[in-house]
Every structure is written in structure tokens, then in C-alpha cells.
C-alpha positions in Angstrom: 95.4 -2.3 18.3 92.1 -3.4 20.2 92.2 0.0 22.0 92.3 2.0 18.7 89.2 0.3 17.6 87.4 0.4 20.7 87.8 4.4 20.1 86.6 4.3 16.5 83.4 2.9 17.0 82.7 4.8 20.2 83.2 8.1 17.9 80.8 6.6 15.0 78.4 5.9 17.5 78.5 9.6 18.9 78.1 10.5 15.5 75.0 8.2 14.5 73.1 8.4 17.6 69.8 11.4 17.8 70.2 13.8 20.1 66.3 14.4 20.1 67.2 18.5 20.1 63.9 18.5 17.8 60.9 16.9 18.2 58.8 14.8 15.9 56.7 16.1 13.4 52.8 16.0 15.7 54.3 15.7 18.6 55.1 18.4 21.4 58.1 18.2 23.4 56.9 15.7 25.4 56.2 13.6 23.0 52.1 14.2 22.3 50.1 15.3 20.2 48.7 18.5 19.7 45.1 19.6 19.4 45.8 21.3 15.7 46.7 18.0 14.6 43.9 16.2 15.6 41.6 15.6 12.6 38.3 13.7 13.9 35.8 12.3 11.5 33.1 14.2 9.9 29.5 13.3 10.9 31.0 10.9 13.5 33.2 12.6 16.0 33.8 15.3 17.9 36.8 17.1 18.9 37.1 17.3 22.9 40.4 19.3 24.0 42.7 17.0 22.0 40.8 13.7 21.7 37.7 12.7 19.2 35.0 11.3 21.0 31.8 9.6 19.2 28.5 12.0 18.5 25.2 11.5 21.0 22.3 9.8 18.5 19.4 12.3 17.4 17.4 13.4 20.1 20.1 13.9 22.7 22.7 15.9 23.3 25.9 15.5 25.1 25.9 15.3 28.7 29.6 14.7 29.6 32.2 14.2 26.8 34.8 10.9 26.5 37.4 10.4 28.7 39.5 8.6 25.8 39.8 8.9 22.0 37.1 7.1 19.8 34.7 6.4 22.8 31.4 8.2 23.7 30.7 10.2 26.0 27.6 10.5 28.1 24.1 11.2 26.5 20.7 12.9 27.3 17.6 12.6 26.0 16.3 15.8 24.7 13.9 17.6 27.6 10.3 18.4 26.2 9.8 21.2 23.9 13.2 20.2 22.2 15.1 18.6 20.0 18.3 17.5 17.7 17.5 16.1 14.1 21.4 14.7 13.7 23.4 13.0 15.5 26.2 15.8 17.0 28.5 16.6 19.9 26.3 19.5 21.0 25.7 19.7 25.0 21.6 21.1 24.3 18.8 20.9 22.7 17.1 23.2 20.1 14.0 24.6 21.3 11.2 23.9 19.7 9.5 26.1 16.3 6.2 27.8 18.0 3.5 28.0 15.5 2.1 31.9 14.9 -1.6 32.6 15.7 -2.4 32.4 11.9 -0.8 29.4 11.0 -1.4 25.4 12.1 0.2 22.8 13.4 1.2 20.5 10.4 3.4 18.0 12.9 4.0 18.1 16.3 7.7 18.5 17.6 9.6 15.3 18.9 12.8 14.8 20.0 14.3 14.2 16.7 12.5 16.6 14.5 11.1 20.7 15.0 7.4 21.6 14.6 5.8 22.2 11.3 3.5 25.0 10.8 1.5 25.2 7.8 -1.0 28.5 7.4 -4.2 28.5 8.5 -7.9 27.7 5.7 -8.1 30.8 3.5 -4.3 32.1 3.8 -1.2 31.4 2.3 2.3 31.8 2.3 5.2 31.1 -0.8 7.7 28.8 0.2 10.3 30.9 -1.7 8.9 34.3 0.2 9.9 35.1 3.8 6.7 33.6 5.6 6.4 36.6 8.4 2.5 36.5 7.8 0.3 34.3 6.5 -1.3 36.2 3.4 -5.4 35.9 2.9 -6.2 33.8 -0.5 -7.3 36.3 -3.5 -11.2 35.8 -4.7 -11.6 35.7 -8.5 -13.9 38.7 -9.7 -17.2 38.0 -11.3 -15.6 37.8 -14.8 -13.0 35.5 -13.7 -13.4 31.1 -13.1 -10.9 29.2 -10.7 -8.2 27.2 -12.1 -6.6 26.4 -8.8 -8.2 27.1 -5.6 -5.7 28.3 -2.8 -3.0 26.3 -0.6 -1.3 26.8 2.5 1.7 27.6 -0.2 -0.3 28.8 -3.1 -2.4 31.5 -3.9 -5.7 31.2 -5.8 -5.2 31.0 -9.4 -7.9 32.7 -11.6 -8.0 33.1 -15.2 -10.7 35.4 -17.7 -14.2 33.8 -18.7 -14.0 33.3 -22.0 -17.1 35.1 -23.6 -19.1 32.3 -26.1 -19.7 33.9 -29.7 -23.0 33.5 -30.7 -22.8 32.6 -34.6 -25.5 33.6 -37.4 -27.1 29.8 -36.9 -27.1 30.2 -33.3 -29.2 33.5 -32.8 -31.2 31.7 -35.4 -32.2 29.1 -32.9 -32.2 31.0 -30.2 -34.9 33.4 -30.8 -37.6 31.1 -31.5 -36.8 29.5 -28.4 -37.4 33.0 -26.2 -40.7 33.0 -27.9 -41.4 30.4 -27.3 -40.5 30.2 -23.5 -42.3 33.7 -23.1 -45.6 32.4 -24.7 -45.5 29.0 -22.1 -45.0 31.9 -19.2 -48.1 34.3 -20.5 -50.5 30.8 -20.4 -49.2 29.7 -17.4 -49.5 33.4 -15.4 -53.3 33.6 -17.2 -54.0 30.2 -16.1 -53.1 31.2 -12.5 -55.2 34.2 -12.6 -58.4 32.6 -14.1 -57.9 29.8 -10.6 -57.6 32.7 -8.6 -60.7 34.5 -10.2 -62.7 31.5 -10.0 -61.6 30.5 -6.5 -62.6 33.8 -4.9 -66.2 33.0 -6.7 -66.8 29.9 -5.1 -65.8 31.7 -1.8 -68.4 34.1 -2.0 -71.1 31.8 -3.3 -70.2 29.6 -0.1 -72.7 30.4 3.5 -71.7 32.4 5.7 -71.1 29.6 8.5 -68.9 27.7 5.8 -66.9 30.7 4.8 -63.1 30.4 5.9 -63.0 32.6 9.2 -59.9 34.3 8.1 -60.3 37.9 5.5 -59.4 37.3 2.1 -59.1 40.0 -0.2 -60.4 39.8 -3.5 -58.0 41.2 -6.4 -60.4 40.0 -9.4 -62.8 43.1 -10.0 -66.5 41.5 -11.2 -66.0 44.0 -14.1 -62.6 42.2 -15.0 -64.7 38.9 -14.6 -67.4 40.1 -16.6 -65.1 41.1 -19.4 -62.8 38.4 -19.1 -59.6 40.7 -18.3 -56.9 40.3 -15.9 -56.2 42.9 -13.5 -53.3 44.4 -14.3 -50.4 44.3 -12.3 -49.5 47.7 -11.0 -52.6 47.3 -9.1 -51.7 43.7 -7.6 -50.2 43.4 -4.2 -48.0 40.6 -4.3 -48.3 38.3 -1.0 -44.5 38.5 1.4 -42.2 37.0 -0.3 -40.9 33.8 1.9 -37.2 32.9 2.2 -36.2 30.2 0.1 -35.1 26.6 1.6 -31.4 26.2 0.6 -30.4 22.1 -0.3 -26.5 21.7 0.3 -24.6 20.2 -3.1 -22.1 18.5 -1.0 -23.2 17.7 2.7 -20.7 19.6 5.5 -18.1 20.7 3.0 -21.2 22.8 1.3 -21.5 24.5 4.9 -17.7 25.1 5.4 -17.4 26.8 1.8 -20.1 29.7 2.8 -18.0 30.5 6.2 -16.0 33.3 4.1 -19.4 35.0 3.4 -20.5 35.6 6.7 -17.0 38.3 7.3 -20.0 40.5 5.3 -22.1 40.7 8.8 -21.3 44.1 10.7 -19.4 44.0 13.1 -21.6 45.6 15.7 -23.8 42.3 14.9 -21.6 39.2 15.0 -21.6 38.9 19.2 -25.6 38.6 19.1 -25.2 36.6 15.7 -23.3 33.8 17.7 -25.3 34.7 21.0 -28.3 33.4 19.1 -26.6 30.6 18.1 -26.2 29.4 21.7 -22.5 30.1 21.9 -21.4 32.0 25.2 -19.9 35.0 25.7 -16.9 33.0 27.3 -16.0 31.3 24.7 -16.4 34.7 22.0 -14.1 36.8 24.2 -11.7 33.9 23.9 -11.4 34.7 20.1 -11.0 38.4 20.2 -7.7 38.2 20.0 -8.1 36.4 16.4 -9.0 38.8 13.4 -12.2 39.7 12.7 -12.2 36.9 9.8 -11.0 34.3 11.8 -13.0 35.2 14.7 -16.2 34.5 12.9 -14.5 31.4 11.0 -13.6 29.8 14.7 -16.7 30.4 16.3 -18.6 29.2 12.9 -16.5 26.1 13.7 -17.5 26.0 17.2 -21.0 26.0 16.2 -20.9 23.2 14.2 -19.1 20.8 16.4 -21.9 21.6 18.5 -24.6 21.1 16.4 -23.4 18.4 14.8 -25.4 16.7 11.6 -28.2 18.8 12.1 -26.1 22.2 11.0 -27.6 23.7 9.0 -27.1 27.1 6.4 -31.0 27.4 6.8 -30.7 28.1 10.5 -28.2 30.6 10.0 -30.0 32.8 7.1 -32.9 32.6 9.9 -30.6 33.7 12.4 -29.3 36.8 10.7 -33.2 37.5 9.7 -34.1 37.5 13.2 -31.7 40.2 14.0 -33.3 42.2 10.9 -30.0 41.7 8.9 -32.0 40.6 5.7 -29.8 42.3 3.3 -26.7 40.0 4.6 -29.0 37.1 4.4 -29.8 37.9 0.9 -25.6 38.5 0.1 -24.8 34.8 1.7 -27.9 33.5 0.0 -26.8 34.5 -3.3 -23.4 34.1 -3.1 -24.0 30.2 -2.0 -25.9 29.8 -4.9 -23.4 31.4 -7.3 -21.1 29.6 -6.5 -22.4 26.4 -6.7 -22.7 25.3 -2.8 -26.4 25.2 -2.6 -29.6 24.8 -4.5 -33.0 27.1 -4.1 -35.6 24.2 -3.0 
């Protein structure tokens, strides 16, 4: 009787016992994992062969990965001229953004972040635009005011100056006043003649050892003194006119506003323009590569810095008047004025 169940329960335990034929779910058939089964977690790990091993920090990359799951590896600090912004598992750097000849450097690159470029004074480029070139900021025309002046990222906004209707009351007023302006300008122009008459008498009454040395020509007639008439003025001969003194409205930034203007100067002229200014022919072949508007924008730049306070628009009109380029003088001149950089003194 023992034996008989002695040979039951060895059959139920045949029958209840694994025979391992399949393995595990996740496992192979020795009993490990494999790699598609391996689910490491986002942000923090990386998958290495079949193991998850920690992400380097920002600003380094992985030098040699983890010998064993959730451990980290060996890091690097970024070489110069690179860098990673997140932490990751890759084994290099990303090479730093170089900025294009018409932009700026907005913020150097570090180890954790790229370079920002921004464009350059007097160019722009939309953020929602591929930025291949840096576009040059629009002018408004002479009809036109500025509602926003340009950004790196904007353009220059302009809008229509609105013409101001002159109602029945108005003209009313105004006329009178015209009248009366031209009537202040008739006694003021005859007062200036009758001084003028009378000072060239009191030259010629004067000895000849106390007359002034220089020739002065007389342009009162004694037969227009006689009679009391002013010479008219198609036969006057009006004296050279000077240049006018320019007064900035706002200090430096006055200066730097009228930059733009002088891209007007020819461009046969600018290399004596900036040789007269005392800058060397070194330092202008070292902007040829530049366009021609930032060419004369760096070296106007240049000139200043070397200058210093006493920069002036002045010596510049005088400059381009010395190379007999009066019409240019007269463009910036007016243009300064215009806009509202300068005074007339």
C-alpha cells in the first residue's frame, strides 16, 4: 500500500512540475532581458546596448557611457566654440551659431546655450521670414511721418500726412497775418539799406590815412541817395554765402542719426572723405569687404571713437566742402535739419 502511493505522488509531481520549454515573457533563453524591452525614462536616461544609464548635465556630453543600469556614465565639459542646452546622452557638442557679416552679436555662446545674432543698425529681419539676409529698413517718403522706426525684427512703419483743412475762419486770420509779416520784412530790408547807404558815406567823408586799408565797393549810387531810392536788386551782388553752424538737438545720438546721409557721397570720394578725417588707409581696406553702406557707417564709427566729444557734424560738412562736394554738403545739411537732428545757428 505505501508503494502504490509512493508512485502516485511521484506521477502528480511529473505532472505539476515546469519544464521551462518556454521562456518568460522579457526574458531570453537565458533568462535576460532584451534590449526591446528596455523602456528608459524620458528626459533622464539613456538607452546603452540594454541598460539605461543617467544623461550628462547641460554643457557636456558623454564621454564613456554606464557600466550598470540607472548609473552615469562619464562626462565632458563642452570644448570652446560648443555647446548642449539639455541635459542628454549625446557623446559631442553642437558647434556653435556664427554670426553673418550683417548681423550682431546679441549673446555670446557658452557651454549651455548657442550664439544669438540679432541684424545689424538700419536692417531687419521678420522672425516669421527665413532670416538668409538681413533686409535694409524702408525710409518714409516726404509725404509720409514715422509711426514706428525700424528693429532688428521690424521694419519701419510709415503712415500718410494727414493734410490740415484750412476752414473759412482760418484763411480769415491768416491773410492778415502774411501782410503783415511781409510789411515787418520791407522795413526791416529798407532799414538795412539806409545803414548801408549811410555807412559807405561816412567812409568816404573819413582821411585818407584813417580809411580802412581794404577796397569796399559801394552799391548806393549818389543819385539813389539823392532821391532817396534803393538800388534795386538785380543790380546788387550779394556777398558769398557762408555755411551755416549746425547745433545738434540731442548730443551724439544727433550725430549717429545723419550717418545714413552720408551713403549720398560718391563713391570715387569716400577714401579721401575718411583720409581727411585722419583715418588710414589700413584700417579702410579693412572694410571693403562690408557694403558700401556699411562701409561708410563703420568707418563713420571709427571716427568718432576717435574723436571723441569733440565730434562734430560741422567738421564733416567742412570736410566734404574741402573736397568741393558742396552739393552733398548741402543734401546732409538739409536732410539733418528736416528731420529734426539739428538746428541752423
Amino acid at each position: 500500500m505505501s508503494s502504490f502511493k509512493f508512485v502516485v505522488f511521484s506521477i502528480f509531481s511529473l505532472i505539476l512540475k515546469p519544464t521551462g520549454a518556454f521562456p518568460q515573457s522579457g526574458l531570453d533563453l537565458r533568462g535576460r532581458r532584451t534590449q526591446r524591452d528596455v523602456l528608459c525614462r524620458a528626459n533622464l536616461e539613456y538607452l546603452y546596448g540594454n541598460i539605461c544609464c543617467l544623461n550628462c548635465p547641460a554643457g557636456t556630453y558623454v564621454k564613456s557611457p554606464c557600466t550598470g543600469p540607472g548609473e552615469l556614465g562619464k562626462c565632458e565639459d563642452c570644448d570652446y566654440g560648443t555647446y548642449t542646452e539639455h541635459a542628454s546622452g549625446f557623446n559631442q557638442c553642437f558647434k556653435c551659431t556664427q554670426c553673418r557679416s550683417d548681423q550682431e552679436i546679441l549673446r555670446q555662446c557658452s557651454h549651455t546655450q548657442d550664439t544669438e545674432c540679432q541684424c545689424k543698425s538700419g536692417r531687419f529681419c521678420a522672425p516669421d521670414q527665413a532670416c538668409e539676409v538681413c533686409k535694409k529698413c524702408s525710409r518714409c517718403k516726404k509725404d509720409e511721418e514715422v509711426v514706428r522706426n525700424c528693429t532688428p525684427t521690424t521694419n519701419t512703419e510709415c503712415k500718410k500726412i494727414q493734410a490740415v483743412s484750412t476752414s473759412p475762419s482760418a484763411s480769415t486770420v491768416l491773410v492778415p497775418l502774411v501782410l503783415i509779416l511781409a510789411g515787418v520784412i520791407s522795413v526791416i530790408v529798407g532799414c538795412w539799406w539806409k545803414k548801408r547807404c549811410q555807412t559807405s558815406d561816412s567812409q568816404r567823408r573819413l582821411p585818407d590815412e584813417r580809411k580802412p586799408a581794404q577796397h569796399y565797393t559801394d552799391n548806393c549810387s549818389t543819385e539813389e541817395r539823392k532821391n532817396g531810392e534803393r538800388p534795386s536788386f538785380s543790380n546788387w551782388q550779394p556777398e558769398e554765402e557762408q555755411f551755416p553752424k549746425l547745433v545738434p538737438v540731442n548730443g551724439e545720438m544727433s550725430l549717429r542719426k545723419c550717418f545714413e546721409y552720408f551713403e549720398e557721397m560718391e563713391v570715387d570720394y569716400h577714401k579721401r572723405f575718411f583720409r581727411h578725417l585722419g583715418i588710414s588707409d589700413n584700417v579702410i581696406k579693412s572694410k571693403e569687404s562690408l557694403t558700401y553702406e556699411d562701409k561708410i557707417h563703420d568707418l563713420l564709427n571709427i571716427w568718432m571713437e576717435k574723436v571723441g566729444r569733440e565730434a562734430s557734424l560741422n567738421d564733416l560738412l567742412k570736410t566734404l566742402l574741402d573736397l568741393n562736394q558742396r552739393r552733398t554738403a548741402e543734401t546732409v545739411k538739409e536732410k539733418a535739419i528736416h528731420d529734426g537732428h539739428y538746428l541752423e545757428c
